[in-house]
C-alpha positions as CSV (number, residue, x, y, z in Angstrom):
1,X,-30.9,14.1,-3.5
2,X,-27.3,15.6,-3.5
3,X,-25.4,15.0,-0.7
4,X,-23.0,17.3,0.4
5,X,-20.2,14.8,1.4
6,X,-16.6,16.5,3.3
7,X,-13.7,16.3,1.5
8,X,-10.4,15.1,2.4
9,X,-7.2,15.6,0.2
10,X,-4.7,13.4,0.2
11,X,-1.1,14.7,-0.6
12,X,1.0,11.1,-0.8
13,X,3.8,10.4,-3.8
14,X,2.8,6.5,-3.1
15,X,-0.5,5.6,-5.2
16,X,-0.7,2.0,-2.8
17,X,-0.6,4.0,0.4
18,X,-3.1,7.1,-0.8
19,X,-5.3,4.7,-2.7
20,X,-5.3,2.4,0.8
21,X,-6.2,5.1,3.0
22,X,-9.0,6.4,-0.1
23,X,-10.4,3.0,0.6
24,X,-11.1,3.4,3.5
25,X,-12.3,7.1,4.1
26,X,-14.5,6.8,1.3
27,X,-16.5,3.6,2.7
28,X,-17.1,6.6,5.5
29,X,-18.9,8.4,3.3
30,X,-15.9,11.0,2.6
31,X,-14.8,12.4,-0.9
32,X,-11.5,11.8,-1.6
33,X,-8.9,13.7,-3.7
34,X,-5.0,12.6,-4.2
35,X,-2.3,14.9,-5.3
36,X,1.1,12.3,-6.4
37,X,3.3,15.8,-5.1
38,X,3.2,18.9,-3.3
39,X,2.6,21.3,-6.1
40,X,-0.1,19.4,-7.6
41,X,-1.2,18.9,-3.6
42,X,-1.2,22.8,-3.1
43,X,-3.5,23.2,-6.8
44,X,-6.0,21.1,-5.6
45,X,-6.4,22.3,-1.6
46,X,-6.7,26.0,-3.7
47,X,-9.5,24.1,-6.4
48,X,-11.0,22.3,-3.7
49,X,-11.0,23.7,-0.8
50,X,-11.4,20.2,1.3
51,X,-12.3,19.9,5.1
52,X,-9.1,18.0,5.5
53,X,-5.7,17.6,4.0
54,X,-3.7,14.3,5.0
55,X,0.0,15.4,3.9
56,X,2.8,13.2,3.3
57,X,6.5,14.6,4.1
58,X,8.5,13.4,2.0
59,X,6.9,14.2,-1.6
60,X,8.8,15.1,-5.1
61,X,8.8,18.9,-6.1
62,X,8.0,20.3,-2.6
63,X,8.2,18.3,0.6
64,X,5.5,18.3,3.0
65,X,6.6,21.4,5.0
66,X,6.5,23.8,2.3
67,X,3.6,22.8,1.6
68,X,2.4,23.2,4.9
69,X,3.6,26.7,5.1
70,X,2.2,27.6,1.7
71,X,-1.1,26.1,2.6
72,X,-1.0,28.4,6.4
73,X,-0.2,31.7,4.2
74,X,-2.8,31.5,1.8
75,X,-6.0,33.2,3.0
76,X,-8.5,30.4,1.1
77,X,-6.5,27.4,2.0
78,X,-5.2,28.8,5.7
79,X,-8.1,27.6,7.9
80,X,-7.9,23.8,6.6
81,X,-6.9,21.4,9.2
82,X,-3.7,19.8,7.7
83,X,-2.8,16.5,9.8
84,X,1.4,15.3,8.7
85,X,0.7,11.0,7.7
86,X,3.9,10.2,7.5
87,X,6.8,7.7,8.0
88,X,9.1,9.9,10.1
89,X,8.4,10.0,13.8
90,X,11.5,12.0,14.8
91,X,10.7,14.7,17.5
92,X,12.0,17.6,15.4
93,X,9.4,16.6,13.1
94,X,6.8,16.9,15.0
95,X,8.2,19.9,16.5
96,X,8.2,21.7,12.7
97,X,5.0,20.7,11.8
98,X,3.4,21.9,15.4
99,X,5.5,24.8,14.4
100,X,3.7,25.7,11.0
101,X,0.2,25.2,11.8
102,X,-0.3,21.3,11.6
103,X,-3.0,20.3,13.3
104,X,-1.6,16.7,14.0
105,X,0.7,14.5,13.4
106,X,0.7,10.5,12.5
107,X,3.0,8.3,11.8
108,X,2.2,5.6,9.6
109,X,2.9,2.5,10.6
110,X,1.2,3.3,14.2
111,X,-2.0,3.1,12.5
112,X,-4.6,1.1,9.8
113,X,-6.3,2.9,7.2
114,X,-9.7,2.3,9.5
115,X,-8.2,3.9,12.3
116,X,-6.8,6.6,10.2
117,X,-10.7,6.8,9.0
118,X,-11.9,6.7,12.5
119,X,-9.2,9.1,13.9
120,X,-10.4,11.7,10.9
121,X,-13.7,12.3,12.3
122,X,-12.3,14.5,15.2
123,X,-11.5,17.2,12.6
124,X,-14.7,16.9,10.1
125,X,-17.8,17.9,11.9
């Protein structure tokens, strides 16, 4: 019997960090892509089309935000919920992300992979 498992991309340059939090989601039962970059990241929401995307900020060729605002004006990818994981906290960060269509916005080292696992379920049904 194939099960139709929900997807998660995760857009994260570090391979410790996105295979950590893969870990993690996939003993939820979640399928789990990585993208090392933005460009590849943006590729494989297109390909994909996952029920999540966890997206780093700081990434080579195209930093979290552009991505973001690619991902909000493309008709297939738009509707995704995109949650920032990321090591800056600052206020205008937050503020940006709201801004472009984030649907949250983590910081890093204020959670574990399992309560980044847990914390997913509120945006896959």
């Amino acid at each position: 019997m194939a099960e139709n498992k929900k997807k998660i991309l995760i857009i994260e340059d570090d391979a410790t960090i996105s295979n950590m939090y893969k870990g993690s989601l996939e003993k939820e039962g979640y399928a789990v892509v990585i993208a090392p970059d933005g460009e590849e990241g943006l590729k494989l929401a297109a390909r994909e089309l996952p029920n999540l995307i966890l997206l780093d900020i700081i990434l080579p060729k195209l930093d979290g935000f552009g991505v973001l605002e690619k991902l909000k004006i493309d008709a297939a990818t738009k509707g995704i919920a995109v949650v920032m994981l990321t090591n800056l906290g600052q206020d205008e960060d937050r503020e940006r992300g709201k801004k472009i269509g984030t649907a949250d916005y983590w910081v890093k080292a204020d959670f574990t992979p399992a309560q980044v696992s847990e914390k997913v379920k509120k945006y896959i049904k």
